[in-house]
C-alpha atoms as one frame of an Amber mdcrd trajectory, in Angstrom:
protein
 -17.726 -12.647  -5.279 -17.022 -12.175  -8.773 -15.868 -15.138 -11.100 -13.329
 -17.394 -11.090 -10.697 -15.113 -12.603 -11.867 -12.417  -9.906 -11.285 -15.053
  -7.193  -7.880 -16.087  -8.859  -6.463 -12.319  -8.775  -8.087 -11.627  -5.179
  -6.137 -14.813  -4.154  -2.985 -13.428  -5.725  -3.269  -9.940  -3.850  -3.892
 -12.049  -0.514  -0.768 -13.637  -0.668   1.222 -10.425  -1.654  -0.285  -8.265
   0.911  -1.431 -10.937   3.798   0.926 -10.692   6.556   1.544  -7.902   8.249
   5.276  -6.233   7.743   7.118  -4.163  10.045   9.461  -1.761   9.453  11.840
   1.055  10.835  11.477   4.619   9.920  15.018   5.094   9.121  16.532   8.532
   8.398  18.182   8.088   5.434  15.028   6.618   3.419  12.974   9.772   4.727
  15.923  11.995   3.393  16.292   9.983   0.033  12.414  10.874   0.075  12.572
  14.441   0.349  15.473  14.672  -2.389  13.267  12.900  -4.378   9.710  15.299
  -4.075  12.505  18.018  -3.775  11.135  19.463  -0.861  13.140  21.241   1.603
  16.068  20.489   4.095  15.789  17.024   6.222  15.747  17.794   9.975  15.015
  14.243  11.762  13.442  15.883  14.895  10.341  16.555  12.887   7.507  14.608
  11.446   8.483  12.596   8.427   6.060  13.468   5.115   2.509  11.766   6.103
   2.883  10.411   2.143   6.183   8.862   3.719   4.196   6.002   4.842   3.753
   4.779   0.657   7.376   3.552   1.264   6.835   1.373   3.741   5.559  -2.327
   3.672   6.027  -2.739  -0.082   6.056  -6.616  -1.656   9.749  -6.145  -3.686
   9.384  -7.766  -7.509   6.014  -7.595  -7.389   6.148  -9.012 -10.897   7.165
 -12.461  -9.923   4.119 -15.065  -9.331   1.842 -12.888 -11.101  -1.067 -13.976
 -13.055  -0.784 -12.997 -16.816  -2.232  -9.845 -17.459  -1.818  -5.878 -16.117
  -2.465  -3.949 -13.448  -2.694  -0.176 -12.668  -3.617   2.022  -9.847  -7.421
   3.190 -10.131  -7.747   4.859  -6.457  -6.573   6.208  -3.117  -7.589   7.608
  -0.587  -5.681   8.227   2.862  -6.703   9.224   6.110  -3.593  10.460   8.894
  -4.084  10.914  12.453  -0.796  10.977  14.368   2.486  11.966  13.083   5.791
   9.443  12.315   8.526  10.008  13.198  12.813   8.633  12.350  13.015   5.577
  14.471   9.313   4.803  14.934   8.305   1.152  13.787   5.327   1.008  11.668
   3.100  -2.278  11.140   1.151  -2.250   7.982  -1.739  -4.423   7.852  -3.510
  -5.606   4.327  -7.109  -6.290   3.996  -8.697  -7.539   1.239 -12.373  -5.055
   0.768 -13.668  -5.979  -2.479 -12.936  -7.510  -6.071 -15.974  -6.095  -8.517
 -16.330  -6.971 -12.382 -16.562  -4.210 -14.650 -17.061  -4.092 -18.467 -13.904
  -3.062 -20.480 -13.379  -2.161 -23.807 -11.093  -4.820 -24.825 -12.751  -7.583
 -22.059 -13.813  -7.751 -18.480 -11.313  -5.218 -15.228 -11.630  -6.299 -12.330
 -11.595  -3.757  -9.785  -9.575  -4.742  -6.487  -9.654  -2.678  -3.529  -7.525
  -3.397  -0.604  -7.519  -1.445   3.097  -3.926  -0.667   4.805  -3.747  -0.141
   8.286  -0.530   1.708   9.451   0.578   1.310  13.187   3.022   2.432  15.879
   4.407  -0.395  17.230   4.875  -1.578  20.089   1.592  -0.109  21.364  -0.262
  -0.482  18.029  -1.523   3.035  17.501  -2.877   3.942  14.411  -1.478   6.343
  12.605  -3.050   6.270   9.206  -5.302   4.255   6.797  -4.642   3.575   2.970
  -7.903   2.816   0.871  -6.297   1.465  -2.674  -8.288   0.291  -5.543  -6.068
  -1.233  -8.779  -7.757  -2.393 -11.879  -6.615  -5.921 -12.917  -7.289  -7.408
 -16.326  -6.464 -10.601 -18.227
């Protein structure tokens, strides 16, 4: 582990992200989707967008019971290996990889990277894997 300020913000991202959420694939979020990357017509009998899946399972107000200090997005990397489709239920699973001290400019990141797991439900298939790193400072 780090220090105790790593520990601190690897403790806050474990209770944001911990338990696993489930949620619908519902038509008019994959259509509000497209509009918004202004890609093409919406036809519900095929695959929703495999980026589609960054909608799903995220903490709302994120901003509330956060430690002082900011955060931004440093990494990701994604890895898809069935398709999604309107009406599926996806589980998204957090786990917490690593927290690593780096050396800023103006005092010490922390570098906080987190694994999502993305599956079918009932059966639990895996559909595709999120590797995100955010840098976290003080």
């Amino acid at each position: 582990m780090t220090d105790v300020i790593g520990e601190r913000f690897l403790s806050e991202q474990e209770k944001r992200h911990g338990a696993p959420k489930t949620e619908r694939v519902e038509a008019g979020r994959v259509r509000d989707f497209l509009a918004a990357i202004e890609a093409g017509p919406f036809d519900p009998a095929l695959p929703v967008p495999p980026l589609f899946l960054l909608t799903l399972g995220r903490t709302r107000r994120p901003h509330l019971d956060r430690l002082p200090g900011g955060t931004v997005n440093a990494n990701d990397a994604f890895e898809f290996y069935e398709d999604v489709f309107v009406g599926d239920e996806i589980t998204i699973e957090t786990r917490m990889v690593s927290v690593e001290k780096k050396a800023g400019s103006k005092g010490d990141l922390y570098l906080i990277t987190a694994e999502k797991l993305y599956r079918r439900t009932p059966k639990g298939e895996l559909v595709a894997k999120r590797t995100n790193s955010v840098l976290r400072w003080e």
